[in-house]
C-alpha positions in Angstrom: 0.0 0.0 0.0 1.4 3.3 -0.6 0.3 7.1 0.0 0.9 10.5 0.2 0.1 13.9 1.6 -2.5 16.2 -0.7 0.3 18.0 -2.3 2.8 15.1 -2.7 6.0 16.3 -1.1 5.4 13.1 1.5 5.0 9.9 0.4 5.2 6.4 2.0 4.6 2.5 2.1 2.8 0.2 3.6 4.4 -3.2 3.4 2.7 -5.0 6.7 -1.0 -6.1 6.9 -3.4 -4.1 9.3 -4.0 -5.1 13.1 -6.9 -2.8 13.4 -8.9 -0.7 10.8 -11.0 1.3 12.6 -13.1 4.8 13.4 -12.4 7.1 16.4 -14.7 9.5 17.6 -12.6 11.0 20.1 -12.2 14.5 20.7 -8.8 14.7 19.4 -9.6 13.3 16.7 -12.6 15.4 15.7 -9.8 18.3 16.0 -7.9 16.4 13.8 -10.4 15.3 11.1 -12.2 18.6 11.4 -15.1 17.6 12.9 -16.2 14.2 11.8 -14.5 10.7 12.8 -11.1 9.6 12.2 -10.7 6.5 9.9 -7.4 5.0 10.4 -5.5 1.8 10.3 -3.2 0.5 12.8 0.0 -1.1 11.0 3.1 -2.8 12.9 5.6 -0.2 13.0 8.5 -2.2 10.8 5.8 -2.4 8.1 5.7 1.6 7.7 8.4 4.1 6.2 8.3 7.5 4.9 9.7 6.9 1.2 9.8 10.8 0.4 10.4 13.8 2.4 10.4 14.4 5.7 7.1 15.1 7.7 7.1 17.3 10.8 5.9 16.1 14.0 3.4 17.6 16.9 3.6 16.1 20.4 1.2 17.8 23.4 3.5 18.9 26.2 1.0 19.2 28.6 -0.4 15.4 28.9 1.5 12.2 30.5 1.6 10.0 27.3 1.2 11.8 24.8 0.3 10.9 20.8 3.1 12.4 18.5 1.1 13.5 14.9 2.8 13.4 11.9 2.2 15.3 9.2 3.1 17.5 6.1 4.5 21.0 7.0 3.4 22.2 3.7 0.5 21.4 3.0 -1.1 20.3 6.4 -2.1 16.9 5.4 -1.7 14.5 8.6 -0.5 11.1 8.1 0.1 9.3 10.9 -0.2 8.8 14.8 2.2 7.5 16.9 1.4 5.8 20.2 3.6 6.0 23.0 4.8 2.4 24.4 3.2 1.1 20.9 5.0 -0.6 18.5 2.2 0.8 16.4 1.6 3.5 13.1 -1.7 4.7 12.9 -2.3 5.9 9.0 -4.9 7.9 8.3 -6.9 6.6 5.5 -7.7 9.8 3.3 -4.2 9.6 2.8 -3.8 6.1 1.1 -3.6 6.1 -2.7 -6.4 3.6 -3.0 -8.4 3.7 0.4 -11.2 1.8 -1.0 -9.3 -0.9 -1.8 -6.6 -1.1 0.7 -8.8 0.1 3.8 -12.3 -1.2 2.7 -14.1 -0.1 5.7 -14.3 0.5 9.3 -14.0 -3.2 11.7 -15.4 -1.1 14.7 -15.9 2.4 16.1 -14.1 3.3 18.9 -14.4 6.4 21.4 -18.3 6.5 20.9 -19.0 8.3 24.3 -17.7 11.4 22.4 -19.6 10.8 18.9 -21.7 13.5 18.0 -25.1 13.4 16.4 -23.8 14.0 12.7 -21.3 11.4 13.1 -22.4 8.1 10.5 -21.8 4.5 12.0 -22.3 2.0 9.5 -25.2 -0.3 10.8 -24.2 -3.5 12.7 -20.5 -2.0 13.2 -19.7 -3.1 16.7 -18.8 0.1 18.7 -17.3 0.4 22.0 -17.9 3.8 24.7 -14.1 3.5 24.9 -11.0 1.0 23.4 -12.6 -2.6 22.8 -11.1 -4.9 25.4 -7.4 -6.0 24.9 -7.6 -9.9 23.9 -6.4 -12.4 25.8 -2.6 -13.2 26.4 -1.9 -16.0 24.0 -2.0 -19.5 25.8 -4.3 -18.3 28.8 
């Protein structure tokens, strides 16, 4: 999978299968987006890399584990998330060449207890009021 910021200066690849393709509807996130719910897909981090330019970075200072945002100093565009303690890249899906093909489509919505009423859940999605619960370790 590869993509790109709207004016093309930033470009990168996606070489690892999903973990998680999901919607948020988190605050942040509605900053983010602009107001409606970020669509996004979690990637293992060695199956991510910036094949063109150099994005610039935003990390809060004022929280305890904070989310660094990546994104395009030129044009604006952001890219990805990073996740503290994660050995995870969020991409955003607007930004993937073919996001019909290589997203396909929220697998849950996340962060519902800050959806607002304009925000559009596909019907029989399975939503959770905060993060789904983590799995099981494997063997238990």
């Amino acid at each position: 999978m590869q993509g790109r910021c709207y004016c093309g200066e930033i470009r990168y690849e996606v070489t690892e299968a999903p973990v998680m393709k999901a919607q948020c509807h988190c605050r942040e996130c509605q900053y983010i987006s602009g107001g409606g719910p970020n669509f996004f897909m979690a990637v293992p981090e060695g199956g991510f890399a910036v094949t063109q330019g150099m994005p610039k970075t935003f990390t809060r200072s004022d929280l305890d584990t904070p989310r660094t945002r990546q994104f395009c100093g030129t044009c604006g565009t952001h890219l990805t998330t990073l996740l503290p303690g994660r050995p995870l890249v969020i991409v955003k899906v607007g930004t993937l060449d073919n996001p019909a093909e290589d997203y396909g489509g929220s697998k849950l919505a996340i962060f519902m207890k800050d959806r607002q009423p304009y925000h559009v859940v596909a019907e029989g999605l399975p939503c959770f009021e905060d993060l789904p619960p983590a799995p099981p370790p494997a063997g238990s």
